[in-house]
DRENNU-669535 format. One record per residue (C-alpha): residue in one letter; x, y, z. Coordinates in steps of 0.2 Angstrom, whole numbers. Example, Ala and Ser with C-alpha at 12.3 -4.5 7.8 and 13.67 -1.06 7.14 Angstrom:
<gumars>
<gumar><rovo>A</rovo><px>62</px><py>-22</py><pz>39</pz></gumar>
<gumar><rovo>S</rovo><px>68</px><py>-5</py><pz>36</pz></gumar>
</gumars>
This chain:
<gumars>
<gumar><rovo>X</rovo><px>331</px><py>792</py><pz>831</pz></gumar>
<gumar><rovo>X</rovo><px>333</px><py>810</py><pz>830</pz></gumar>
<gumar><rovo>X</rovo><px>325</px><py>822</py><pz>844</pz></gumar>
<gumar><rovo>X</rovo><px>314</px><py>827</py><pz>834</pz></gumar>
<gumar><rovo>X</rovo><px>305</px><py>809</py><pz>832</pz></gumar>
<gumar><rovo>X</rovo><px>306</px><py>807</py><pz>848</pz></gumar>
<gumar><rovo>X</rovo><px>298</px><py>822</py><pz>856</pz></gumar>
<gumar><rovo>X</rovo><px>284</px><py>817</py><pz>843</pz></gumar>
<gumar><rovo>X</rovo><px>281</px><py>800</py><pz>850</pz></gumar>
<gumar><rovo>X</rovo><px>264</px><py>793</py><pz>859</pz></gumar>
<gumar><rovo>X</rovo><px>264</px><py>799</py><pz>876</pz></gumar>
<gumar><rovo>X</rovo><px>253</px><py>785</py><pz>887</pz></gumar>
<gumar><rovo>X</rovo><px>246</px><py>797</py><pz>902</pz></gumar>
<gumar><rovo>X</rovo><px>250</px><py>792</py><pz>918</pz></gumar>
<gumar><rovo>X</rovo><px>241</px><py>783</py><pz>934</pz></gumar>
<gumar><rovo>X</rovo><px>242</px><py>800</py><pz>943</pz></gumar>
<gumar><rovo>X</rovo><px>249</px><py>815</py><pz>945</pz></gumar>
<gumar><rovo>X</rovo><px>255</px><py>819</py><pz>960</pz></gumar>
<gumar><rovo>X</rovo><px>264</px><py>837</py><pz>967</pz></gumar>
<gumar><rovo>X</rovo><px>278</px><py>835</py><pz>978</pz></gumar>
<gumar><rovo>X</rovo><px>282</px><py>856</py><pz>980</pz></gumar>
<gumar><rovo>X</rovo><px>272</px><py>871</py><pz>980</pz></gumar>
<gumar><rovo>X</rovo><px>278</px><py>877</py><pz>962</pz></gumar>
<gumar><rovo>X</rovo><px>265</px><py>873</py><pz>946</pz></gumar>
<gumar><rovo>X</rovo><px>282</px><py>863</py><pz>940</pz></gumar>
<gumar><rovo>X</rovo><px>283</px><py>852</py><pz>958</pz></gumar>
<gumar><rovo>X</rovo><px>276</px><py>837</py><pz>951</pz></gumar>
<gumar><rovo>X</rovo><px>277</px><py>821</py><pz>944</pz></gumar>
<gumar><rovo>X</rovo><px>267</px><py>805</py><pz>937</pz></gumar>
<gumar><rovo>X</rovo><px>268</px><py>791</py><pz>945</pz></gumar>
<gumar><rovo>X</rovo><px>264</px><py>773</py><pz>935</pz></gumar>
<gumar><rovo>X</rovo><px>260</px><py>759</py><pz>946</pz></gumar>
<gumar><rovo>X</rovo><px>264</px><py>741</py><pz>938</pz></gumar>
<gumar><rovo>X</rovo><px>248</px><py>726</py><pz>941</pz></gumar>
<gumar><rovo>X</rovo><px>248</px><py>716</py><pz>956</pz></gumar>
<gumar><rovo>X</rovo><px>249</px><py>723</py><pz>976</pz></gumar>
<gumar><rovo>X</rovo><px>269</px><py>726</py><pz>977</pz></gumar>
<gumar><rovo>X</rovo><px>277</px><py>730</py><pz>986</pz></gumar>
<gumar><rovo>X</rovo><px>286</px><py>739</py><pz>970</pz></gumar>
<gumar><rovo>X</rovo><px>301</px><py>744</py><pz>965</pz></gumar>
<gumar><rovo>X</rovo><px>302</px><py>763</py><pz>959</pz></gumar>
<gumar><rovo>X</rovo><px>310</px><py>769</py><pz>942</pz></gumar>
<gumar><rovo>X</rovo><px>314</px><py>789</py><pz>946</pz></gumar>
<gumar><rovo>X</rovo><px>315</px><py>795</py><pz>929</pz></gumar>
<gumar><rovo>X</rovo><px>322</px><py>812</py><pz>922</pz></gumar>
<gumar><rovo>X</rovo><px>320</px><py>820</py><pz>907</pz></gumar>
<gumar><rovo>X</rovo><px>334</px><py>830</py><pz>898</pz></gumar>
<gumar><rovo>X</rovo><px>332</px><py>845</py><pz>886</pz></gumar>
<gumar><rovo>X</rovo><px>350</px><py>852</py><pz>889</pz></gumar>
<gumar><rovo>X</rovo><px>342</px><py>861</py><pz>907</pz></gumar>
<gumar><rovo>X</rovo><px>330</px><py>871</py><pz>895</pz></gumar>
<gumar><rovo>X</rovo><px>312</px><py>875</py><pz>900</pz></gumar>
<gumar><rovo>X</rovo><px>307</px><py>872</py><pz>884</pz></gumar>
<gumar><rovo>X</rovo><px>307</px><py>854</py><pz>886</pz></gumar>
<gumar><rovo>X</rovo><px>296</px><py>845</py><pz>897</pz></gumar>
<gumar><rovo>X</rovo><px>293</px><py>827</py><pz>904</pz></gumar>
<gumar><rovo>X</rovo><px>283</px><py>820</py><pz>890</pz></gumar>
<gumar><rovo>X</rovo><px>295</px><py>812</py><pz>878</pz></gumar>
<gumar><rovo>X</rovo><px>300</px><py>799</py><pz>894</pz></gumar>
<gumar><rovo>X</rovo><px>282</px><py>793</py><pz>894</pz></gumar>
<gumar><rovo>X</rovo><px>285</px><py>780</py><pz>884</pz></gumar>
<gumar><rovo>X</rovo><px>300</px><py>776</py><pz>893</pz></gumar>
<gumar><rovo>X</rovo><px>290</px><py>776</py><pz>907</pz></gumar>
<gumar><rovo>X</rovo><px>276</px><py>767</py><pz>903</pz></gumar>
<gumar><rovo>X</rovo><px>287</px><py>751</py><pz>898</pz></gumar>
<gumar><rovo>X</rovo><px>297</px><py>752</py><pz>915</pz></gumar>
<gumar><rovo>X</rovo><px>280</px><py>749</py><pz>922</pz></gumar>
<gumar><rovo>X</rovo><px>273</px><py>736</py><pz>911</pz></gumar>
<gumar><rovo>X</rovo><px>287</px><py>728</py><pz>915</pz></gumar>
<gumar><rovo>X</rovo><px>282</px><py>727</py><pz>933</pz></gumar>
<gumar><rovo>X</rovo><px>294</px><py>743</py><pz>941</pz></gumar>
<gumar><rovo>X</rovo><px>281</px><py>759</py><pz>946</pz></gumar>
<gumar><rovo>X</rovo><px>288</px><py>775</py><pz>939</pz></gumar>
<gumar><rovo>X</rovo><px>289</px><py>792</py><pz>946</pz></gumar>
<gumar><rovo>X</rovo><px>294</px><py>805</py><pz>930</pz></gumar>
<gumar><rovo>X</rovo><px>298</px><py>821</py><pz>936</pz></gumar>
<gumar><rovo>X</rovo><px>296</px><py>839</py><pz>932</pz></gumar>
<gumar><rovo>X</rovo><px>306</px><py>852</py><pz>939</pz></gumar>
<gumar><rovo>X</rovo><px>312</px><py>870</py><pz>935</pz></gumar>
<gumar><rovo>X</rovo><px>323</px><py>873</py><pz>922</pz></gumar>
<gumar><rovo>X</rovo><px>335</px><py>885</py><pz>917</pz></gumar>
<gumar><rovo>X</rovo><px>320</px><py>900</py><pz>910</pz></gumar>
<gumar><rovo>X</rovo><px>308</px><py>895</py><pz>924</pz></gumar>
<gumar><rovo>X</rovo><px>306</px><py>907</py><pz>936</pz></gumar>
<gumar><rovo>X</rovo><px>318</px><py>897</py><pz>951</pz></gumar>
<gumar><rovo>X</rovo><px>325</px><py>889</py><pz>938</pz></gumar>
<gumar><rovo>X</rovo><px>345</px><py>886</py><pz>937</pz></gumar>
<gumar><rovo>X</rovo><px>355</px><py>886</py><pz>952</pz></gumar>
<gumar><rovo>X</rovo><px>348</px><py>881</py><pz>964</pz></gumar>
<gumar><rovo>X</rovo><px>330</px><py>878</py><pz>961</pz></gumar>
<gumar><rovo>X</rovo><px>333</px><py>865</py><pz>950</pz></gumar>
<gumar><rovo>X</rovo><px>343</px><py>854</py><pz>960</pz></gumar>
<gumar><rovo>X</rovo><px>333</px><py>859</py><pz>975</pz></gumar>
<gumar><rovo>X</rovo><px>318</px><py>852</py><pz>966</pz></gumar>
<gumar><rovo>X</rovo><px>326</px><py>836</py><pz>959</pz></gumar>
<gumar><rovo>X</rovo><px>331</px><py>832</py><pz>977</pz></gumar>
<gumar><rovo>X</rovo><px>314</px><py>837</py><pz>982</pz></gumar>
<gumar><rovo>X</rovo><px>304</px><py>825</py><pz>970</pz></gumar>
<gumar><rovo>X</rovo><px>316</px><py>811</py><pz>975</pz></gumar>
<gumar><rovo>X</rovo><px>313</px><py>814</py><pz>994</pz></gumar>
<gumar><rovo>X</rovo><px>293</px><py>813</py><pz>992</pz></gumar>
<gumar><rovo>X</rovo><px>293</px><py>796</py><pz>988</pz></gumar>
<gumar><rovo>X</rovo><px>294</px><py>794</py><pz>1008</pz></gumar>
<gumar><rovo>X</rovo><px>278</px><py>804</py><pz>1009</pz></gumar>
<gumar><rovo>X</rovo><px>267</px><py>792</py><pz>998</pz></gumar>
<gumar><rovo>X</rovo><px>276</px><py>774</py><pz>998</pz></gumar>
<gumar><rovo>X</rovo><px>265</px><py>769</py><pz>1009</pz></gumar>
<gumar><rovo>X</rovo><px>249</px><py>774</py><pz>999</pz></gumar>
<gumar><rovo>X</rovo><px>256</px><py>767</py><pz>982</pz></gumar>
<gumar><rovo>X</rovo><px>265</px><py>751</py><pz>991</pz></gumar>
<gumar><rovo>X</rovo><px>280</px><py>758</py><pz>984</pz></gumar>
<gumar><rovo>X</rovo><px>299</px><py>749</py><pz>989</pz></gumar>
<gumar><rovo>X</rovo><px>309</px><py>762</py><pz>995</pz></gumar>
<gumar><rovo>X</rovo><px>323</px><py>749</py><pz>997</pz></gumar>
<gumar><rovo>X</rovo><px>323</px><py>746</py><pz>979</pz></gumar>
<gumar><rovo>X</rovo><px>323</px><py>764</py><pz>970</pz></gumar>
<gumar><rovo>X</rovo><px>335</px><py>769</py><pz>956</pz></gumar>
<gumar><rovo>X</rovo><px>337</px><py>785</py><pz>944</pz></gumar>
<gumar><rovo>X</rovo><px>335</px><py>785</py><pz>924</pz></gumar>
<gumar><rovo>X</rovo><px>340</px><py>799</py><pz>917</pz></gumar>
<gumar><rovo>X</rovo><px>342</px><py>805</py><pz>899</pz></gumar>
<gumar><rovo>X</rovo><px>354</px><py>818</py><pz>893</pz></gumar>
<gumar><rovo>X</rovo><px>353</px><py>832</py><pz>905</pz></gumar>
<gumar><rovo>X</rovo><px>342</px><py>822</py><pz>915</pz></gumar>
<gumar><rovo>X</rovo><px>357</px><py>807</py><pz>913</pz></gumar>
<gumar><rovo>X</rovo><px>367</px><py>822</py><pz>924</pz></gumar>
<gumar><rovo>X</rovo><px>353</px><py>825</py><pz>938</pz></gumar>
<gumar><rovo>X</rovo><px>351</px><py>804</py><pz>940</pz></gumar>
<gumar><rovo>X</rovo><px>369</px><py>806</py><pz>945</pz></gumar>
<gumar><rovo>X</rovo><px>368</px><py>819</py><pz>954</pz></gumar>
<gumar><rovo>X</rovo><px>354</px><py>810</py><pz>964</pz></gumar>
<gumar><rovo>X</rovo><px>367</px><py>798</py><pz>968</pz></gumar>
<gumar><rovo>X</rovo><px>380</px><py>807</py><pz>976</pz></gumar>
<gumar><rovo>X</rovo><px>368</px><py>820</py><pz>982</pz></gumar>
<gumar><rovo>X</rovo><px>375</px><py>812</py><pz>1001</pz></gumar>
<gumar><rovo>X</rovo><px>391</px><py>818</py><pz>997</pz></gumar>
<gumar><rovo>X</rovo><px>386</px><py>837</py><pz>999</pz></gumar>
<gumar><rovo>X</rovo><px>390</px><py>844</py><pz>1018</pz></gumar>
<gumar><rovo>X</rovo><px>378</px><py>840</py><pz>1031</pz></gumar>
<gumar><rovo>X</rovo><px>371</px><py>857</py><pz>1031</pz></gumar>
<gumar><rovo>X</rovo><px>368</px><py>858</py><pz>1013</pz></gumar>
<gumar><rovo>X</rovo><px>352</px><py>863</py><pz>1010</pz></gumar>
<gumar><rovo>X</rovo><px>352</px><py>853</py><pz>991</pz></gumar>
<gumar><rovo>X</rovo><px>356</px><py>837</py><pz>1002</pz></gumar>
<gumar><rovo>X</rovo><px>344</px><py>838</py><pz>1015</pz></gumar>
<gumar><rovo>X</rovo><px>344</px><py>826</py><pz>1031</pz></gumar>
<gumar><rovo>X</rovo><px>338</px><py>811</py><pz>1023</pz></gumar>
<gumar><rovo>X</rovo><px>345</px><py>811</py><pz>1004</pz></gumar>
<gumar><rovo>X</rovo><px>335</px><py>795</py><pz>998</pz></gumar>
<gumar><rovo>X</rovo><px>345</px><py>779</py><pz>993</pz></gumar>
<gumar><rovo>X</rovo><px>348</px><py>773</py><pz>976</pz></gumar>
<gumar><rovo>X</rovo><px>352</px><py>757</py><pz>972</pz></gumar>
<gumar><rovo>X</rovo><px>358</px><py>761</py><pz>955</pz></gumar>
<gumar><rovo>X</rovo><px>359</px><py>773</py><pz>941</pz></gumar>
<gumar><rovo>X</rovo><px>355</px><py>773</py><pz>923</pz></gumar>
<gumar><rovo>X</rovo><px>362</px><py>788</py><pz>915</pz></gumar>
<gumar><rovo>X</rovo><px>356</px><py>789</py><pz>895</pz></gumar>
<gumar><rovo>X</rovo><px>370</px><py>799</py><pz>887</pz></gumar>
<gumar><rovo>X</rovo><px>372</px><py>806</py><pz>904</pz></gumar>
<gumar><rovo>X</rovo><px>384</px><py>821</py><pz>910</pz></gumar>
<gumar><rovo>X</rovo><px>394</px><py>819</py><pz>923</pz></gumar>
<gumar><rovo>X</rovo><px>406</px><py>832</py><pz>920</pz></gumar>
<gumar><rovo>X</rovo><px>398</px><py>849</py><pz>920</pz></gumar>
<gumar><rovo>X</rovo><px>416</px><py>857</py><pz>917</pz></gumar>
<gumar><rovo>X</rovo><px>421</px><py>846</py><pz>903</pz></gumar>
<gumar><rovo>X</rovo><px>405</px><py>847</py><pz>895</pz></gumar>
<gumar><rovo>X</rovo><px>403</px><py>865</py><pz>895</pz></gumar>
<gumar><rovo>X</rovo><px>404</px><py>872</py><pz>878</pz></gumar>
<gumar><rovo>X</rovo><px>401</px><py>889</py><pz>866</pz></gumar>
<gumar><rovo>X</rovo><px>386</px><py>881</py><pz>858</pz></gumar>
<gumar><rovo>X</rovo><px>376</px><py>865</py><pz>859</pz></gumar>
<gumar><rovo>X</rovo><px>368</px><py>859</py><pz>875</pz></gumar>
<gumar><rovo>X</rovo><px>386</px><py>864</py><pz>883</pz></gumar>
<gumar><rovo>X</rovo><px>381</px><py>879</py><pz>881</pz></gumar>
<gumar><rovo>X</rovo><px>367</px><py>879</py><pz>893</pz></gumar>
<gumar><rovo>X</rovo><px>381</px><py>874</py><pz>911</pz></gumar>
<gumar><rovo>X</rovo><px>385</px><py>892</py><pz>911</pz></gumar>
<gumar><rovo>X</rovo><px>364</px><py>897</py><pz>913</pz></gumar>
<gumar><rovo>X</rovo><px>362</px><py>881</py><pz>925</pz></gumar>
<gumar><rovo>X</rovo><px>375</px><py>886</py><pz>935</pz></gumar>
<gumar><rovo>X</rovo><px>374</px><py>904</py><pz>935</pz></gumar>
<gumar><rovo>X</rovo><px>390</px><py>906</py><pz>930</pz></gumar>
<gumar><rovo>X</rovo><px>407</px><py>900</py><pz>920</pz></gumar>
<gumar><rovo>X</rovo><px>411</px><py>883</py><pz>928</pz></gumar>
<gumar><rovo>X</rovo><px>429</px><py>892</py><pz>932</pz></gumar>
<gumar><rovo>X</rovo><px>421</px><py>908</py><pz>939</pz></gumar>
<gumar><rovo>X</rovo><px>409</px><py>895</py><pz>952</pz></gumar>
<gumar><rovo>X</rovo><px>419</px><py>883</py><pz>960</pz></gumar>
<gumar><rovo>X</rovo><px>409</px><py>882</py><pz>974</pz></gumar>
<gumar><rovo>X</rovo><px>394</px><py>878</py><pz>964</pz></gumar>
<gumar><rovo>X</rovo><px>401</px><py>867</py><pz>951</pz></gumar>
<gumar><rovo>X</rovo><px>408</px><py>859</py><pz>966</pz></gumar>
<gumar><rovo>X</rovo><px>392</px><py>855</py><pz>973</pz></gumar>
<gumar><rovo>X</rovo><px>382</px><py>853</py><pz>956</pz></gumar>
<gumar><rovo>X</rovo><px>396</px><py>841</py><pz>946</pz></gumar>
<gumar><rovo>X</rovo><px>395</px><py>820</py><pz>950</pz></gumar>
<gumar><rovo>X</rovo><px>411</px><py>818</py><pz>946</pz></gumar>
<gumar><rovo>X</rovo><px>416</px><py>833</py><pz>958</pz></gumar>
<gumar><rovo>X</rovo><px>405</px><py>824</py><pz>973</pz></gumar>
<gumar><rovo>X</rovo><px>411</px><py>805</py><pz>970</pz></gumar>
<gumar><rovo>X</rovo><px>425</px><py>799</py><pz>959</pz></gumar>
<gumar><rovo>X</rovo><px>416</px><py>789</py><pz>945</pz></gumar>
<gumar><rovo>X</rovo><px>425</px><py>772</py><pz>942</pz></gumar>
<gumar><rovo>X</rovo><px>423</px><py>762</py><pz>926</pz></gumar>
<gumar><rovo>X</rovo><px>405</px><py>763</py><pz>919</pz></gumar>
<gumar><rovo>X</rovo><px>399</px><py>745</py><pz>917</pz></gumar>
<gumar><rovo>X</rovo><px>392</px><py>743</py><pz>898</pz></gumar>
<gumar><rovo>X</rovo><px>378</px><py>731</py><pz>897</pz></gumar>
</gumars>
């Protein structure tokens, strides 16, 4: 399927849409399977090379069967690199920040906070990851926060998580340089901080 079929699928709206920050792009939909739960929570993130000019909407679908098949679903928007607060650090700020406010309103939704995992596609594969490792990060890290929230597993979609090797002249690798705010050799500190495979070795990927 090329990108462009795929940004022009049915999106099936969500339950609700919720805000988890004071920015217009701190929010997400949430999808709540039948029955009383509690449920299991599908954090999914959509990709678009870091780019504001993609959006949530082509994961809808994606969504939407996660939650017929009985797992709610919390899609997430956040700032992208040509968002105002976009790049480094907003965006990872408002990754961690969407992921976090599932404490706020799992009890509301029923939601099972001991059974939450990270789907991510593309760039998005990459911020699943780094949802994962995100407790690696020095206690006083403001992009780890006091509480990262657990996940149980991630499902990276042609994820990235090498943000040195992927880097590139053109292509999506082109983009780590504006996500970063810099060459990954001219930011170690940030790349550091920013990279999975820099905050957890990564053993063998299981292939299903």
């Amino acid at each position: 399927m090329t990108a462009e079929a795929a940004f022009g699928m049915a999106q099936p709206a969500p339950d609700l849409l919720i805000a988890y920050g004071d920015d217009p792009l701190n929010f997400a939909q949430l999808r709540l399977p039948t029955g009383d739960g509690p449920h299991p929570v599908a954090i999914v993130i959509h990709g678009g090379c870091w780019l504001a000019e993609y959006d949530l909407g082509y994961m809808s679908g994606l969504s939407a069967a996660l939650t017929q098949a009985g797992i709610a679903t919390w899609s997430i928007e956040y700032r992208r690199v040509g968002d105002v607060g976009g790049g480094w650090p907003g965006t990872f700020g408002d990754v961690a920040a969407a992921a976090d406010h599932l404490r706020t309103i799992a009890g509301t939704y029923n939601l099972d906070l001991e059974r939450v995992v990270a789907v991510g596609h593309s760039a998005g594969g990459h911020l699943a990851l780094w949802l994962a490792a995100r407790h690696s990060l020095a206690a006083d890290d403001d992009l780890r926060g006091e509480r990262p929230l657990v996940l149980q597993a991630v499902v990276a979609l042609a994820g990235i998580p090498d943000l040195a090797a992927y880097s590139a002249p053109t292509g999506c690798g082109a983009a780590v340089p504006e996500l970063l705010g810099g060459q990954p050799d001219d930011v170690p500190d940030r790349l550091r901080r920013a990279s999975p495979s820099e905050l957890l070795p990564l053993g063998t990927p299981q292939v299903f």
